[in-house]
C-alpha positions in Angstrom: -4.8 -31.3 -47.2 -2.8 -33.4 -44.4 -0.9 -32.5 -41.3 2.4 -30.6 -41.6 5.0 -30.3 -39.1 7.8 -28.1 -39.0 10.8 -28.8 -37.3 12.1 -25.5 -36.5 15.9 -26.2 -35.7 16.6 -22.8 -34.4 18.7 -24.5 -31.3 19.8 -27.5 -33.6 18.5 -30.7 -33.3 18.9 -34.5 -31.4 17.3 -37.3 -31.0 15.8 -37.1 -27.6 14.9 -33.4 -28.2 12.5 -34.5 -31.6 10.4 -37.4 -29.0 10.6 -34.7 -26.3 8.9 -32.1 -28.9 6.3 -34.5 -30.6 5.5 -35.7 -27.0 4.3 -31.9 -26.1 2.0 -31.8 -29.5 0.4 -34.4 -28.0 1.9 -37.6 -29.1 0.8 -41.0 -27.3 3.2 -41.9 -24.5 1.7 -45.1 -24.0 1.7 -46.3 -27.8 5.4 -45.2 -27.6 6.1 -47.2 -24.4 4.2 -50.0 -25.8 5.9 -49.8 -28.9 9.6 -49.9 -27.0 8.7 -52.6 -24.9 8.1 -54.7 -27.6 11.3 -55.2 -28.9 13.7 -57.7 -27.8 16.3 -55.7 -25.6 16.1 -54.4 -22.3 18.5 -52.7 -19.4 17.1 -49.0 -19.7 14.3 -46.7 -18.6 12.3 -44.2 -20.0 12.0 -41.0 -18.3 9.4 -38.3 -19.6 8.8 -34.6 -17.7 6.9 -31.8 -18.3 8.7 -28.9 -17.6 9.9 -25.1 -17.5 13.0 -24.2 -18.7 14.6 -20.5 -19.9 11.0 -19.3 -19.5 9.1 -22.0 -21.6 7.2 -25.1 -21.1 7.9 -27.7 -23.0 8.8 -31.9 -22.3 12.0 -33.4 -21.8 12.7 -37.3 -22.7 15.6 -39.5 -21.3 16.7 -42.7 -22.3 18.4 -44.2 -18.5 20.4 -47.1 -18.7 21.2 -49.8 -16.1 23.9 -52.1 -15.0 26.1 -48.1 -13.9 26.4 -48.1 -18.1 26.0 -43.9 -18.9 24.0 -43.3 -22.2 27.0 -40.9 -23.4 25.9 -37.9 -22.8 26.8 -34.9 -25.9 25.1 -32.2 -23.8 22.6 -31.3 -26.2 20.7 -34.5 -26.4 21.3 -37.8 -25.4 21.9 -39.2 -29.0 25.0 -40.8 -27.6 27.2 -40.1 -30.1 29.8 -38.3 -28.8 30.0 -39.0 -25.4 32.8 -41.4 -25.8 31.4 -44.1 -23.8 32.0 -48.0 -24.4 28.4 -49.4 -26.1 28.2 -52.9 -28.2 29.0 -52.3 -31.7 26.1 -53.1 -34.2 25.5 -53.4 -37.6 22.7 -52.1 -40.0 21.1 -55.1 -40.6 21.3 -56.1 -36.3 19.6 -52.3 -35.7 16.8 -53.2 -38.3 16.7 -56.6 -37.1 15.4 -55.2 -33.2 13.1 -52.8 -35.2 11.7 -55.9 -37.6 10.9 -57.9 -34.4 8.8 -55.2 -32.5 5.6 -54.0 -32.6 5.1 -51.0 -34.8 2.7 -49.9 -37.9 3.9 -50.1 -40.7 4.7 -46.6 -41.3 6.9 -46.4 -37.5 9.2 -49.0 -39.0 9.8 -48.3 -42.3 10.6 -44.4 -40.7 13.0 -46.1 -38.2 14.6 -48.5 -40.5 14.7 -44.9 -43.3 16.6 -43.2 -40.2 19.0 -45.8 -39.2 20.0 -46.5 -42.9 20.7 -41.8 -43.5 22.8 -42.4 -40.4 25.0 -45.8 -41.7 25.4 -44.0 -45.2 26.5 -41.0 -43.9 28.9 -42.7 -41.2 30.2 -45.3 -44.1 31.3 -41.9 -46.4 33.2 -40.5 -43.1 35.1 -43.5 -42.7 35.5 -44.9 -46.1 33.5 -48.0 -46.0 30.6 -49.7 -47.2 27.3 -49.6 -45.2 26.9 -53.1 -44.8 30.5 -52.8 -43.0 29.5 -49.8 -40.7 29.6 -50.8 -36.8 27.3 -48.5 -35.2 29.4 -47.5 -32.4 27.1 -45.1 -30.1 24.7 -44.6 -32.5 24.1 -48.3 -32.4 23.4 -48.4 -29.0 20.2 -48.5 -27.0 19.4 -45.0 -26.5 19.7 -44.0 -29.7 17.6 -47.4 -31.2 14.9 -45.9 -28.1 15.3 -42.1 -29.5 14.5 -42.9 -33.3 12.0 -45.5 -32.9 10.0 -43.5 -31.0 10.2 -40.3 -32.6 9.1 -42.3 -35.8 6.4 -43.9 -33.5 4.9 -40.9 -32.4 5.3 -39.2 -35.8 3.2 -41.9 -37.3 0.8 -41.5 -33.9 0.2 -37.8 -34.8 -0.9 -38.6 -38.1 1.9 -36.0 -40.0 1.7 -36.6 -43.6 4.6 -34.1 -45.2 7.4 -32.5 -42.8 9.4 -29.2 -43.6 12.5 -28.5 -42.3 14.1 -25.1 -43.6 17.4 -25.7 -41.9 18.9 -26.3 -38.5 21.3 -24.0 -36.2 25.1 -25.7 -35.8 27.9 -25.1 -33.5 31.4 -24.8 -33.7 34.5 -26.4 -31.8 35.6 -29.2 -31.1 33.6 -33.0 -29.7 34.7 -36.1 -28.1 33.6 -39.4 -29.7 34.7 -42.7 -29.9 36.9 -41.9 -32.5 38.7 -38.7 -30.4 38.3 -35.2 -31.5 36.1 -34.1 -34.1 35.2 -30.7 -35.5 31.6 -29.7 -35.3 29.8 -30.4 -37.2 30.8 -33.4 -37.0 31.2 -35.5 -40.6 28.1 -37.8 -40.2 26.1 -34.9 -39.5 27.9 -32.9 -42.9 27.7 -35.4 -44.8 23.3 -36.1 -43.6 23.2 -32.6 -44.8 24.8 -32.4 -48.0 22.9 -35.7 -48.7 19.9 -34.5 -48.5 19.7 -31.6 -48.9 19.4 -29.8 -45.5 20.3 -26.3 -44.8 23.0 -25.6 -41.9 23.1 -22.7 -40.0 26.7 -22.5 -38.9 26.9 -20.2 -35.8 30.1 -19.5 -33.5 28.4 -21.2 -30.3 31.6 -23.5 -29.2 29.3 -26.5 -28.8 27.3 -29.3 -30.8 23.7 -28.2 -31.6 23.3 -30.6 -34.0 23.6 -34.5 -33.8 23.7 -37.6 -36.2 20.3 -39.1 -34.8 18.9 -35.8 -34.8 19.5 -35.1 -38.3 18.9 -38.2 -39.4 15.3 -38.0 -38.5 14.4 -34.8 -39.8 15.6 -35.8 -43.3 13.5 -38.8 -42.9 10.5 -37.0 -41.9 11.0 -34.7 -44.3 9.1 -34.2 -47.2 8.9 -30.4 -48.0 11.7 -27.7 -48.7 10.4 -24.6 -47.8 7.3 -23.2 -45.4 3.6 -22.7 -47.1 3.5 -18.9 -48.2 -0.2 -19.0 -46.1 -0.8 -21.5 -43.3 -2.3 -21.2 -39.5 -0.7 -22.3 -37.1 -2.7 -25.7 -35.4 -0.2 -26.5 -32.0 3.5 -26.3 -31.0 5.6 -28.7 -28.9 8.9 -28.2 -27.3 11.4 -30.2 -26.3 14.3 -29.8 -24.3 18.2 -30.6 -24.6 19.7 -30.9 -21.8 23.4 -29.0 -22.3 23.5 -25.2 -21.0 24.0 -23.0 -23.9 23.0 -19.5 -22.5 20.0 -20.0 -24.0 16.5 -21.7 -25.0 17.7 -25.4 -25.2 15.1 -26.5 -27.6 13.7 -27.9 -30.6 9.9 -26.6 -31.4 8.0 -28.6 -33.4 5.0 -26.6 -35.1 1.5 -28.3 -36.6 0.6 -26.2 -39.6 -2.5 -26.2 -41.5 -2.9 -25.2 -45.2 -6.4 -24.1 -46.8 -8.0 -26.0 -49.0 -10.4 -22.6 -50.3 -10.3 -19.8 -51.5 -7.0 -18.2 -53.2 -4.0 -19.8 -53.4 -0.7 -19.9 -55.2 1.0 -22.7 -56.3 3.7 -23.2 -59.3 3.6 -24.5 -63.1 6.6 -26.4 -64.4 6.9 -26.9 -67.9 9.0 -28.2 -70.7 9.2 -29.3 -74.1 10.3 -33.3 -74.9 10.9 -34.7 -78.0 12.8 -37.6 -77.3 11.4 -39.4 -74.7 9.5 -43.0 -74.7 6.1 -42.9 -73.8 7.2 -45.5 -71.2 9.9 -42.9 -70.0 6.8 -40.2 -69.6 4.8 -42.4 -68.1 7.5 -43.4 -64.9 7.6 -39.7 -64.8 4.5 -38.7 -64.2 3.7 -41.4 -61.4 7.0 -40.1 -59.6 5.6 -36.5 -59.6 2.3 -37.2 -58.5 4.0 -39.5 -55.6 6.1 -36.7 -54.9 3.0 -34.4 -54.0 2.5 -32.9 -57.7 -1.0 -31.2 -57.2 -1.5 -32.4 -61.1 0.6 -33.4 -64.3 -0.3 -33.5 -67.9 1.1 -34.4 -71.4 -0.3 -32.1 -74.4 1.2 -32.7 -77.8 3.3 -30.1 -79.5 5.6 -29.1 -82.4 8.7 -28.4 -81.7 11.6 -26.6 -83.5 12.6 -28.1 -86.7 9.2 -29.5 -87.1 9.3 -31.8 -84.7 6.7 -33.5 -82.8 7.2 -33.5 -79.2 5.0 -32.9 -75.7 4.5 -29.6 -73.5 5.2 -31.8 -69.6 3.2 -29.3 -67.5 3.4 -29.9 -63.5 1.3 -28.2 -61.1 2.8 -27.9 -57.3 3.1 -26.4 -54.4 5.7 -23.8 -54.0 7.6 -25.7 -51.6 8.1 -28.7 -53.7 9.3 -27.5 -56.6 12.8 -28.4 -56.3 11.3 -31.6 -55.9 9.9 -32.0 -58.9 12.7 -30.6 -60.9 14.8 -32.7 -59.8 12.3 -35.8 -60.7 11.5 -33.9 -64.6 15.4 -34.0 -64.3 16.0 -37.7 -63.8 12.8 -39.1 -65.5 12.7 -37.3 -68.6 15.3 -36.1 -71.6 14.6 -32.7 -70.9 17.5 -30.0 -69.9 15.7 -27.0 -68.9 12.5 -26.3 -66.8 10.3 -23.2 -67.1 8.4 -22.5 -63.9 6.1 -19.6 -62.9 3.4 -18.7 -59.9 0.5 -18.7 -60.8 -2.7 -17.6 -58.5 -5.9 -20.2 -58.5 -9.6 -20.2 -56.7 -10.4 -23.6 -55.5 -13.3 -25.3 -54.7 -13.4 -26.3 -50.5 -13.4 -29.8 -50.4 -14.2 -32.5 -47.9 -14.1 -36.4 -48.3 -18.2 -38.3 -47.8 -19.0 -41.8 -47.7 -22.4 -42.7 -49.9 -24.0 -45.7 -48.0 -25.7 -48.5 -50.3 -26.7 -52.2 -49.2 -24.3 -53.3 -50.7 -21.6 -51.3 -49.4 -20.7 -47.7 -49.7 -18.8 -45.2 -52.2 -16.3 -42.9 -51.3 -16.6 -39.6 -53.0 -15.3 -35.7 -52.7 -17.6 -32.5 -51.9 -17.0 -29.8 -53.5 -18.1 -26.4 -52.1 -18.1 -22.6 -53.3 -20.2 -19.8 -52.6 -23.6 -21.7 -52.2 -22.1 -24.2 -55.0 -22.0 -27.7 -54.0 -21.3 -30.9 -56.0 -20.1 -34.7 -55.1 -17.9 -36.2 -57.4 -17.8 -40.3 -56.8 -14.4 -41.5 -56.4 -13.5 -43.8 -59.3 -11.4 -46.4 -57.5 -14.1 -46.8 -54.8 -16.6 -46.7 -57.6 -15.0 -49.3 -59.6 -14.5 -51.6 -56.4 -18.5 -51.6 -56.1 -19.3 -52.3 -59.4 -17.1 -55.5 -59.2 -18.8 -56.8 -56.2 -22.1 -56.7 -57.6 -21.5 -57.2 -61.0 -23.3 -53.8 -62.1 -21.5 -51.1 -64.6 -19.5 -48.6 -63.9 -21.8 -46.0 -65.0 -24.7 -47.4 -62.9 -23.1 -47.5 -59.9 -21.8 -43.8 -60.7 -25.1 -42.6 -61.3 -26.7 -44.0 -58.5 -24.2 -42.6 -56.2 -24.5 -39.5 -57.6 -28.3 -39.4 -57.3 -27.8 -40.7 -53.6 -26.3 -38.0 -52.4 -29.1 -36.0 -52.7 -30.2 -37.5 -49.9 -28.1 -36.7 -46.7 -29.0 -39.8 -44.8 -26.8 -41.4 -47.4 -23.4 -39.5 -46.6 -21.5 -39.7 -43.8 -18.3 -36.9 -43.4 -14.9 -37.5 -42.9 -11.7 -35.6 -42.7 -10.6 -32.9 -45.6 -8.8 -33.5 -48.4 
């Protein structure tokens, strides 16, 4: 099913708060050290610290520069973008330049680059430009280029594959930044939110709970609108502002886990089209499925007035259906959606290799009350039969009959 994490937000969010939080749940510090040092700018130091504050444990993460430069301190993290210190002004394509040239997966950067790019378009809106004529004041600036790269880093380290953020707490008042006095929230971090999309809850606390960088991450992270209804709870991380707001300082970063067995809800979507290409339908239905849809389908229909037309069904998770509205929206003719839970029993299933000389097969187990089946994947199958110049069907078969035999399988994670 793939790991979730949920950025909680009740304190608000920042950029060195979301490292400090994925550091706790375990992410690597070296691979996030490593993964700094390679690119091309120095004159700063890393400081990471386990430790107790308002009661809880949690980490805390500091980007320290040299050469008596302060990172600009906001108080609530250390995104540096209100602190209304002098940094060297950048612009989008210099920040993705530095993240080009180090050493990151491929995932890391394109997270990074995803972040940096929310931030510019929300920052080009505020001041009435484009993005490519942004200057990244403190945003630009080392210790927030350190902040995002490694939270995507260690997001890509802990192997999340869909992020949920419900919404995050906000302040009120008045900040200093390099443009003066801004109200809070501040307009990058307005404009983050009305982009995509992200719930604020605005609370009377006269301070900034919520930054750019912060918010920047968690609507690149992001991938899910709304908690599972059923999920257990796998780890928690915490990590620590720095600002003293009478209270827990913190963003807690949750690993959730959803069942693959048993009952389970999800939603249908449907609607009737009539004038749509096929070409139209079929842009629609790769979008959903790469949005998460659990499964899509075309049936033919007739419509009113005799028409001939097609019933779009979508089946998803709960949490994604504004998701996929939105795609059936944009993809399609169609101007209303029907939706409805519906309840389902699933099959548990669990991802097995089939070993051959020649190579191996992935395939799925499937298991229900003392039921069990394998079901070859066709892709994997396909890629066999190619390299051996057998059919389809054979190779199919034979891994079917293999797996008969356990000495032939070999487990992996669930899926």
């Amino acid at each position: 099913m793939g790991k979730l994490l949920y950025l909680e937000g009740a304190s608000g969010i920042s950029g060195d708060m979301t490292v400090g939080a994925l550091l706790d749940l375990g992410g690597s510090e070296a691979r996030m050290r490593m993964a700094l040092e390679s690119m091309p700018f120095d004159g700063y130091s890393l400081h990471v610290e386990k430790t107790r504050r308002w009661g809880l444990a949690g980490t805390s993460f500091d980007v320290q520069l040299y050469h008596g430069d302060h990172h600009g301190h906001d108080g609530h993290g250390h995104d540096g973008e209100h602190g209304g210190h002098h940094h060297e002004h950048r612009h989008l394509g210099d920040v993705h330049a530095l993240i080009n040239a180090g050493n990151l997966s491929d995932r890391a950067r394109e997270l990074a680059r995803k972040a940096f790019a929310i931030v510019a378009e929300a920052e080009a809106r505020a001041h009435g430009t484009t993005v490519e004529e942004v200057h990244f004041h403190e945003v630009g600036a080392i210790d927030s280029i350190c902040d995002i790269v490694a939270a995507a880093v260690l997001f890509d380290d802990l192997g999340f594959t869909d992020c949920v953020v419900t919404g995050l707490s906000e302040g009120a008042g008045m900040i200093e930044c390099a443009h003066g006095a801004l109200p809070v929230p501040v307009p990058a971090v307005l404009n983050i939110a009305e982009a995509h999309g992200i719930p604020l809850r605005l609370g009377t606390a006269d301070t900034e709970l919520v930054t750019p960088t912060g918010i920047a991450l968690a609507a690149a992270f992001r991938t899910m609108t709304a908690l599972p209804r059923v999920c257990r709870v796998a780890g928690t991380g915490i990590g620590f502002g720095t600002r003293d707001i009478g209270r827990a300082n913190c963003l807690r970063a949750i690993v959730l886990e959803r069942s693959a067995a048993g009952g389970d809800e999800v939603f249908v979507l449907e609607t009737n089209v009539d004038d749509a290409t096929g070409e139209e339908l079929g842009v629609a239905m790769e979008s959903l499925f790469a949005a998460g849809a659990r499964d899509c389908h075309f049936t033919p229909c007739v419509m009113k007035k005799n028409r001939p037309g097609w019933l779009v069904r979508v089946i998803a998770d709960a949490a994604r259906v504004p998701e996929m509205e939105r795609i059936l929206f944009s993809t399609t003719t169609t101007i209303g959606i029907r939706r409805y839970p519906v309840s389902r029993t699933v099959m548990e299933r669990e991802k097995v290799s089939i070993s051959f000389p020649e190579g191996t097969v992935d395939a799925k187990r499937c298991t229900f009350d003392g039921i069990e089946r394998i079901y070859p994947e066709a892709d994997s199958v396909h890629a066999l039969a190619s390299r051996t110049g057998r059919s389809f069907r054979d190779v199919y078969s034979a891994a079917v009959h293999a797996a008969c035999f356990p000495s032939t399988l070999s487990s992996s994670s669930d899926v």
